[in-house]
DSSP file (Angstrom, degrees, kcal/mol; ACC not computed):
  #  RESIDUE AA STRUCTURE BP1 BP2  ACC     N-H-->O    O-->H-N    N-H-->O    O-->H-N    TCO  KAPPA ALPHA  PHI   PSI    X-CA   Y-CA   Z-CA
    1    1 A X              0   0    0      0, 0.0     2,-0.4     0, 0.0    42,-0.0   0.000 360.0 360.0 360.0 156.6    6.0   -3.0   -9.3
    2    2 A X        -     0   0    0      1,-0.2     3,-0.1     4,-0.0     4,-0.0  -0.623 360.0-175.6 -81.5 128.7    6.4    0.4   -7.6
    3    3 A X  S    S+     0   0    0      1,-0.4     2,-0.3    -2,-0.4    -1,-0.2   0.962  71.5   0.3 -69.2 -58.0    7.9    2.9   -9.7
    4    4 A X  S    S-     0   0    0      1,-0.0    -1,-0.4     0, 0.0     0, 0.0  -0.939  89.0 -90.0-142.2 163.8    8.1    5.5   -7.3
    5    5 A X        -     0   0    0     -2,-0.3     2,-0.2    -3,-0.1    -1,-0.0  -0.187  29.5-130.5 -73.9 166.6    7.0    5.7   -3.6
    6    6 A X        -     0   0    0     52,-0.1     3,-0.5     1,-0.1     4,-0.4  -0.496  12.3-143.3 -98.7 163.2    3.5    6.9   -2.7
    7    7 A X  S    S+     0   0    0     -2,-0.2     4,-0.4     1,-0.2    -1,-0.1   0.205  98.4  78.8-113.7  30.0    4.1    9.7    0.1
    8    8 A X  S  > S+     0   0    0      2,-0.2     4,-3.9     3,-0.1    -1,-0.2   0.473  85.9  50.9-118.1 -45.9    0.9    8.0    1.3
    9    9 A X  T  4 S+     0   0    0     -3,-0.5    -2,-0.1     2,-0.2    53,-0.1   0.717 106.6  53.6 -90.3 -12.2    2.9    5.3    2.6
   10   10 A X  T >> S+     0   0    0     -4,-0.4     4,-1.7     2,-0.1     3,-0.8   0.836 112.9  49.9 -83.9 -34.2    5.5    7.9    4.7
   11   11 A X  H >> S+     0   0    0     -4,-0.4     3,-1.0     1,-0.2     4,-0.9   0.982 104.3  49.4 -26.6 -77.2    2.4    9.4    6.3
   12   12 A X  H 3< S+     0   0    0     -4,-3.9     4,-0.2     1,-0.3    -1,-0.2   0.379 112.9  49.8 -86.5  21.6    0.8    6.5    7.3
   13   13 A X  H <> S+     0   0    0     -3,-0.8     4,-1.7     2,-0.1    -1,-0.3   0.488 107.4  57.8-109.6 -19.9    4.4    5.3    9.1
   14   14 A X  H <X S+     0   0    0     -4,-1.7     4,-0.5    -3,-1.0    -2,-0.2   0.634 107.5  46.9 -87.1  -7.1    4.6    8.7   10.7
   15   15 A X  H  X S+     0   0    0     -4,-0.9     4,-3.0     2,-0.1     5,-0.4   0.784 114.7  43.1 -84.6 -57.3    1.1    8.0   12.4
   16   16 A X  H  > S+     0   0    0      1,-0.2     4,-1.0    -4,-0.2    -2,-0.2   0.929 113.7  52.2 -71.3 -18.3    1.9    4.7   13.6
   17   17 A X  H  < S+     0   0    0     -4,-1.7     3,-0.3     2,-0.2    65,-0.3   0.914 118.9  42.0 -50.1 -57.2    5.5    6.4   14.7
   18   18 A X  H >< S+     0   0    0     -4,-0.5     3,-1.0     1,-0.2    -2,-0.2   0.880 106.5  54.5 -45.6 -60.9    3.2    9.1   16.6
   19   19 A X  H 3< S+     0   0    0     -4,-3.0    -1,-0.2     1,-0.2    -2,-0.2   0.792 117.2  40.6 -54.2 -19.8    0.6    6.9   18.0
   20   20 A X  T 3< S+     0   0    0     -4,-1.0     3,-0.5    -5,-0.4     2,-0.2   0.342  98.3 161.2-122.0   6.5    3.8    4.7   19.8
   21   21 A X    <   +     0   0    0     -3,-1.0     3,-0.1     1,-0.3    -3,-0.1  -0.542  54.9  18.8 -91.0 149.8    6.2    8.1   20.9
   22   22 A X  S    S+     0   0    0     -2,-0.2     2,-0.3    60,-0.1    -1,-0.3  -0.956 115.1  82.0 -88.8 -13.9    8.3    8.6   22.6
   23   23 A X  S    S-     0   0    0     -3,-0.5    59,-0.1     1,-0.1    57,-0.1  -0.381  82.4-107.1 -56.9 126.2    8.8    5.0   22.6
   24   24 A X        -     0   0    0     -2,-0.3     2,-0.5    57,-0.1    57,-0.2  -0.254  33.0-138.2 -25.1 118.8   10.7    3.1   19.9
   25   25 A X  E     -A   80   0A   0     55,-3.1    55,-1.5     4,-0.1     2,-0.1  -0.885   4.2-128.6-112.5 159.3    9.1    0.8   17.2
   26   26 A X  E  >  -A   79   0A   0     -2,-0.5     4,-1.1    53,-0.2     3,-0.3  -0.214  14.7-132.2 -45.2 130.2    9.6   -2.1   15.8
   27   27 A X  H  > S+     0   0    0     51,-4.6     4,-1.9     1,-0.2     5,-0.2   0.923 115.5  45.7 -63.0 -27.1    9.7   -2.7   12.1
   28   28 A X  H  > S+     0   0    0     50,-0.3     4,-1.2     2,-0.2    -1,-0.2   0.734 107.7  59.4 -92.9  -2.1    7.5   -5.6   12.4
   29   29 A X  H >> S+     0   0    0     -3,-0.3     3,-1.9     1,-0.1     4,-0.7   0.934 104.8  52.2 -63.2 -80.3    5.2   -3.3   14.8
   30   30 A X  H >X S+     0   0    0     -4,-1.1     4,-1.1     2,-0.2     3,-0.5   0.722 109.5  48.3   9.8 -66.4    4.9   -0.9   11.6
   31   31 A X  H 3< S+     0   0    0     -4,-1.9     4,-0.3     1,-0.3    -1,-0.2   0.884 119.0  42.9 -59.1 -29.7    3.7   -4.0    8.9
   32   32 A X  H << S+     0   0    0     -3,-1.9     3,-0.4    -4,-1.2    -1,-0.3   0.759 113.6  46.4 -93.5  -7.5    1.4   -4.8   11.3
   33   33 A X  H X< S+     0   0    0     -4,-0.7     3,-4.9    -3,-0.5     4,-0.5   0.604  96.5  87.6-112.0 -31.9    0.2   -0.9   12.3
   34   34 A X  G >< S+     0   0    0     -4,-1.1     3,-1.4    -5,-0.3     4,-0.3   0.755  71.0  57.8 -59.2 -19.9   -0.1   -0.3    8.6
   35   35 A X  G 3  S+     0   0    0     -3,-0.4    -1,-0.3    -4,-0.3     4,-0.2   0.552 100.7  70.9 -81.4  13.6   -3.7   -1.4    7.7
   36   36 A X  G <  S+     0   0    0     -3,-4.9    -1,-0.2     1,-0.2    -2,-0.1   0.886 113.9  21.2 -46.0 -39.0   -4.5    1.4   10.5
   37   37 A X  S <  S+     0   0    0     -3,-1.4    -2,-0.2    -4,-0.5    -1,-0.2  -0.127 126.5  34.1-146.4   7.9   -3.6    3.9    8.3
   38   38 A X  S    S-     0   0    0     -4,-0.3    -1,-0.2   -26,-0.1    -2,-0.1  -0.073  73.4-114.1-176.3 119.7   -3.7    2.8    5.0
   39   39 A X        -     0   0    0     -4,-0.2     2,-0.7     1,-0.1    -4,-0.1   0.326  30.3-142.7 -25.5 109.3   -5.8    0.5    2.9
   40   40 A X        -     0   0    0     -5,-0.1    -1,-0.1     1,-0.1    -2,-0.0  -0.659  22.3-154.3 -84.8 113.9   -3.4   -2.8    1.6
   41   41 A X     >  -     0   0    0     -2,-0.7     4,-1.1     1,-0.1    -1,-0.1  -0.068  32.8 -90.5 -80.7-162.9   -4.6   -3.6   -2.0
   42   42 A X  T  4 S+     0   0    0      1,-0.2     4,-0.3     2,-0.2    -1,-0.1   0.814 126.5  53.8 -86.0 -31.6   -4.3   -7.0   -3.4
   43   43 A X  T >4 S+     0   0    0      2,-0.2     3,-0.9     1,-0.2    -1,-0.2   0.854 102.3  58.6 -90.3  -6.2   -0.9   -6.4   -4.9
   44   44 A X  T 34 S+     0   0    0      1,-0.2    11,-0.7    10,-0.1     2,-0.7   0.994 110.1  45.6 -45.3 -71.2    0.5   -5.1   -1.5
   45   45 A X  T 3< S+     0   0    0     -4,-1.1     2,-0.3     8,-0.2    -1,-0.2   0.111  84.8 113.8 -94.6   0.7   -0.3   -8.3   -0.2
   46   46 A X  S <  S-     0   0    0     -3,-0.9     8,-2.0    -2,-0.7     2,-0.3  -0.529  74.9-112.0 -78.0 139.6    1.1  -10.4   -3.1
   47   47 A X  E     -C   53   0B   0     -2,-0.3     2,-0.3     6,-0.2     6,-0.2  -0.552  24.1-147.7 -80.1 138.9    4.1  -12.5   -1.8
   48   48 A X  E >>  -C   52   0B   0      4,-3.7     3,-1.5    -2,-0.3     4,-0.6  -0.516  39.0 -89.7 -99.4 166.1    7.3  -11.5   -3.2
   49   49 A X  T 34 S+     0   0    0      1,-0.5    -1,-0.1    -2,-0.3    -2,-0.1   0.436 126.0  68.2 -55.9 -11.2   10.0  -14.4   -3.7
   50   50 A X  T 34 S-     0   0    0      2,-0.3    -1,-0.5     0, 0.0    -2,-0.2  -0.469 121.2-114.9 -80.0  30.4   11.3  -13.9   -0.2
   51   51 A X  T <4 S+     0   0    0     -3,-1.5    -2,-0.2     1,-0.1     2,-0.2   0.462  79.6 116.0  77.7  12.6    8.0  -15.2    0.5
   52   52 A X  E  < S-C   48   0B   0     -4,-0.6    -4,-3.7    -2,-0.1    -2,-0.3  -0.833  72.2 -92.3-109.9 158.5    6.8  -11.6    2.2
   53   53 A X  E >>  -C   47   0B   0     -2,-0.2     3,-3.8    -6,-0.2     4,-0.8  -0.257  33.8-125.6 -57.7 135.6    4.1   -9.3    1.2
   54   54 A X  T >4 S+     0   0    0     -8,-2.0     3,-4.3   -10,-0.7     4,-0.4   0.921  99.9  71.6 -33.5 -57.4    5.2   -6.8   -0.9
   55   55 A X  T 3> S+     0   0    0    -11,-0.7     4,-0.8     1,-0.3    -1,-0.3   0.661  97.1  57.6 -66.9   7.4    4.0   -3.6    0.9
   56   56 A X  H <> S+     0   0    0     -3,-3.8     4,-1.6   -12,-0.2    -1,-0.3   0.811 105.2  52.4 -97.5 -10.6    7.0   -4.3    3.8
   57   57 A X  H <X S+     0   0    0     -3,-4.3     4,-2.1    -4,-0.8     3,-0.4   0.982 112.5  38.6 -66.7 -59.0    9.1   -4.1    1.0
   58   58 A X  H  > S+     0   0    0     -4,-0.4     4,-1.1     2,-0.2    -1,-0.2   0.604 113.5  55.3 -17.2 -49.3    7.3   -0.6    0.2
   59   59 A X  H  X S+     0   0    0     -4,-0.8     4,-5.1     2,-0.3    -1,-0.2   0.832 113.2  47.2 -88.6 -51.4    7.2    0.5    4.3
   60   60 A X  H  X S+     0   0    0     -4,-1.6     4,-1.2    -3,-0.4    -2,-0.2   0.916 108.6  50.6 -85.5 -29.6   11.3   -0.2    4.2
   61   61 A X  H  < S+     0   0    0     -4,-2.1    -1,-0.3    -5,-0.2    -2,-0.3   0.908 115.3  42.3 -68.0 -36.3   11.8    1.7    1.1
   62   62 A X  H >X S+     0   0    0     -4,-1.1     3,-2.4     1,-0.2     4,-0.7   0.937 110.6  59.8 -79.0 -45.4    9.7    4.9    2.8
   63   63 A X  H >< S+     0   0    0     -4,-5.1     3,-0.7     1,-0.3    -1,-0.2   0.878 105.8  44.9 -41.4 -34.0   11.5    4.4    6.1
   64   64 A X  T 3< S+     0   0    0     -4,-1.2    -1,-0.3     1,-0.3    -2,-0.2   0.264 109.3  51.1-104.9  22.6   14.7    4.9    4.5
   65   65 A X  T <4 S+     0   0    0     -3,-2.4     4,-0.4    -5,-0.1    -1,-0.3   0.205 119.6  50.4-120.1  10.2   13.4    8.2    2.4
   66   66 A X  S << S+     0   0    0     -3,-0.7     6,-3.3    -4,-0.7    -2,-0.2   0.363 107.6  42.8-102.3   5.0   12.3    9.0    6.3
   67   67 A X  S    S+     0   0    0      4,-0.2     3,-0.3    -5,-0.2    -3,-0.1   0.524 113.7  54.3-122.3 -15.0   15.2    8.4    8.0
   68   68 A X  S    S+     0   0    0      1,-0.2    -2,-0.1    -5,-0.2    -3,-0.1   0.960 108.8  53.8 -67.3 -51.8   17.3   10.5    4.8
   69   69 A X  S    S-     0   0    0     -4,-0.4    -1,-0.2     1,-0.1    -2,-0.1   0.397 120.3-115.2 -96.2 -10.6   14.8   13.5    5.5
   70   70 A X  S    S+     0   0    0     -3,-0.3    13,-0.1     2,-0.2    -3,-0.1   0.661  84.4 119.9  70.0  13.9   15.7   13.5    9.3
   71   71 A X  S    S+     0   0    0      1,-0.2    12,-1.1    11,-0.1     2,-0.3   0.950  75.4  31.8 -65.2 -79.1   11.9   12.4   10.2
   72   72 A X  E     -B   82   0A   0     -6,-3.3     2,-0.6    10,-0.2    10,-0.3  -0.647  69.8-150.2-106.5 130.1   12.9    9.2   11.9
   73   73 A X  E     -B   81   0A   0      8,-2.6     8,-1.6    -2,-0.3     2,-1.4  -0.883  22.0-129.8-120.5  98.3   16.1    8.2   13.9
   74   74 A X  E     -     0   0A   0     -2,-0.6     6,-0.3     6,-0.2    -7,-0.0  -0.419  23.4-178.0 -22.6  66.4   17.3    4.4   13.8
   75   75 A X  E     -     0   0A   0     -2,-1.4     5,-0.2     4,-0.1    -1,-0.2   0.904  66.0 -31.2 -45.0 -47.5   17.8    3.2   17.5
   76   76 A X  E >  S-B   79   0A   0      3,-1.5     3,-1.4     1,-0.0     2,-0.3  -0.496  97.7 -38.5-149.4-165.1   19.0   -0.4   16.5
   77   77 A X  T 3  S-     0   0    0      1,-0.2   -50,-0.0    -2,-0.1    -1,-0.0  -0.737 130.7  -6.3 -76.7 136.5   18.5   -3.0   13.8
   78   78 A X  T 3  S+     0   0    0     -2,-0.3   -51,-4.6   -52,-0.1     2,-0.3   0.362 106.8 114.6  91.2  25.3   14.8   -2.9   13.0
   79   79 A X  E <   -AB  26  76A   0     -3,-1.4    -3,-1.5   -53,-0.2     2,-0.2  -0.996  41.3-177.5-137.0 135.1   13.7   -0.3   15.9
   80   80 A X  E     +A   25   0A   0    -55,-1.5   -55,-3.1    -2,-0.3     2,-0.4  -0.963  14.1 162.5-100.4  98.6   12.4    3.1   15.0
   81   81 A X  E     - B   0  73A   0     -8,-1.6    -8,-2.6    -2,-0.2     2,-0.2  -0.949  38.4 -86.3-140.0 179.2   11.3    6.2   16.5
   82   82 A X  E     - B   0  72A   0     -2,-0.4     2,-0.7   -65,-0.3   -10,-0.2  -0.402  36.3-129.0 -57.1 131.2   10.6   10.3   15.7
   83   83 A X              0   0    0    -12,-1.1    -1,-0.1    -2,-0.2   -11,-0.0  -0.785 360.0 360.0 -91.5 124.1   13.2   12.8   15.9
   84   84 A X              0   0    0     -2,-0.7    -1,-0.1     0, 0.0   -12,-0.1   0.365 360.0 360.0 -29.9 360.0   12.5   15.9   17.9
């Protein structure tokens, strides 16, 4: 299990956040943006008991140490973009 988050994983949500601005994204645009930007090992990809791969579990935990830090602004439920 992840102890603590990789700062690997806030990067590579602030590229795909970048590549898609000024527009808003989606959270499930994000899961899907991530193997852009950073290599999914086998135990990302393991399903967790909610039946999803771990690493969105990971992705939601870094969003919300990105949206505490004032990187990323919450439009709506599950839509995303960069703060000025």
């Amino acid at each position: 299990m992840y102890e603590e988050l990789d700062p690997a994983w806030d990067e590579a949500i602030l590229h795909v956040l970048r590549e898609y601005h000024p527009n808003a994204v989606s959270l499930q645009t994000i899961y899907s943006e991530m193997k852009k930007y950073r290599k999914l090992r086998e135990e990302d990809l393991e399903l967790t008991r909610w039946g999803e791969p771990r690493y969105q579990h990971v992705v939601r935990a870094a969003l919300h140490n990105l949206l505490e830090g004032g990187y990323v602004k919450r439009i709506c439920r599950g839509m995303y973009t960069l703060t000025k």
